[in-house]
N, C-alpha and C positions, 0 to 999 in steps of 0.2 A: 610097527612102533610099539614099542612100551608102554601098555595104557596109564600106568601110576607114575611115567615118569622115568628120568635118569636114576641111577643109583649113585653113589657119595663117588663111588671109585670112577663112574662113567663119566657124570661132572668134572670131574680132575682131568679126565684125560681131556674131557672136549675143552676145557679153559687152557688148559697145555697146549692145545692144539694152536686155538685161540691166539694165545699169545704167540706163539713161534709163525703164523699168519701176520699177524700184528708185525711183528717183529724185522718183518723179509718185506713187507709189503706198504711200507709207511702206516701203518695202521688202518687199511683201507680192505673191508670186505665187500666185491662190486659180484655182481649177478647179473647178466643176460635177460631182460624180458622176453618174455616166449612169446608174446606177441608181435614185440615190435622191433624187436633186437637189440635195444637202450641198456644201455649199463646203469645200473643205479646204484647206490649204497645199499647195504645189506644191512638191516636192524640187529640188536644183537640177539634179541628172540630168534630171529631168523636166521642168523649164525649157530642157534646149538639148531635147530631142526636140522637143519643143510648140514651140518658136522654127522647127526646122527643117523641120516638119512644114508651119509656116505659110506661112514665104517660099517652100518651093517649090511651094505652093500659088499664092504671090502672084506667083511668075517664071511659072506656069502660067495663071495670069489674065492677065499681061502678053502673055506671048506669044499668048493667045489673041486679043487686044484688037491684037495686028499683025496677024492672017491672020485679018481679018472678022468679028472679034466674036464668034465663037459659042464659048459654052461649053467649054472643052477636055474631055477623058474624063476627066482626074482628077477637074476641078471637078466635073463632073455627077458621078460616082461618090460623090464627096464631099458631094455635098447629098440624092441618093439615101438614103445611108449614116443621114446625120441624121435623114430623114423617117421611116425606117424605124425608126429608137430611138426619135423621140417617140412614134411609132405607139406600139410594145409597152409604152412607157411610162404614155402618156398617154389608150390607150384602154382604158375601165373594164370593156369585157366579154373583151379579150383579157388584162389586165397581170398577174391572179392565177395565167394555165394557167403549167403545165410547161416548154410551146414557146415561151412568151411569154418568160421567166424567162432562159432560154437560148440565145435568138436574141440579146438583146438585147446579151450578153454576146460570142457570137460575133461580131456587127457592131461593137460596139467593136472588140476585137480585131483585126477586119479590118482597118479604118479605120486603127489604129496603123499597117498593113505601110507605109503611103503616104505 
């Protein structure tokens, strides 16, 4: 992430974004809890992270998709990340332990730094 922040041009886009979400969706931004699988409303603070979280995701796929395709480190990082919460999540003899409970949460966590 940006440590100072969106810039005027990136703002635009994500509120464009925004709105064209808005717009298709009843104005409704809903997120998956990673722990419990609950749908919630999305704050709008948490609409530009999750917006910017995304596109540089998607500039990270782009440019991966110039220089021969293969997966960039974020992306793999980023699908790692995933597999490993459904893991804790969705495996019945690991999701009750202690470790389970607590990774799952640190791998969120991770996940946001990116």
């Amino acid at each position: 992430n940006n440590l100072m922040g969106p810039s005027a041009w990136q703002r635009a886009i994500m509120e464009n974004i925004q709105q064209t979400i808005r717009d298709t969706t009843d104005g409704r931004f809903l997120l998956q809890d990673f722990r419990t699988g609950d749908w919630r409303l999305v704050s709008p603070q948490e609409q530009v992270q999750l917006l910017d979280q995304h596109l540089i995701l998607a500039s990270s796929n782009s440019a991966a998709a110039n220089n021969g395709g293969e997966p960039s480190l974020l992306q793999q990082l980023d699908k790692q990340i995933r597999r490993m919460v459904a893991h804790y999540r969705f495996n019945s003899l690991n999701r009750e332990s202690v470790l389970a409970r607590k990774s799952v949460v640190h791998l969120y966590l991770l996940q946001q730094k990116f």
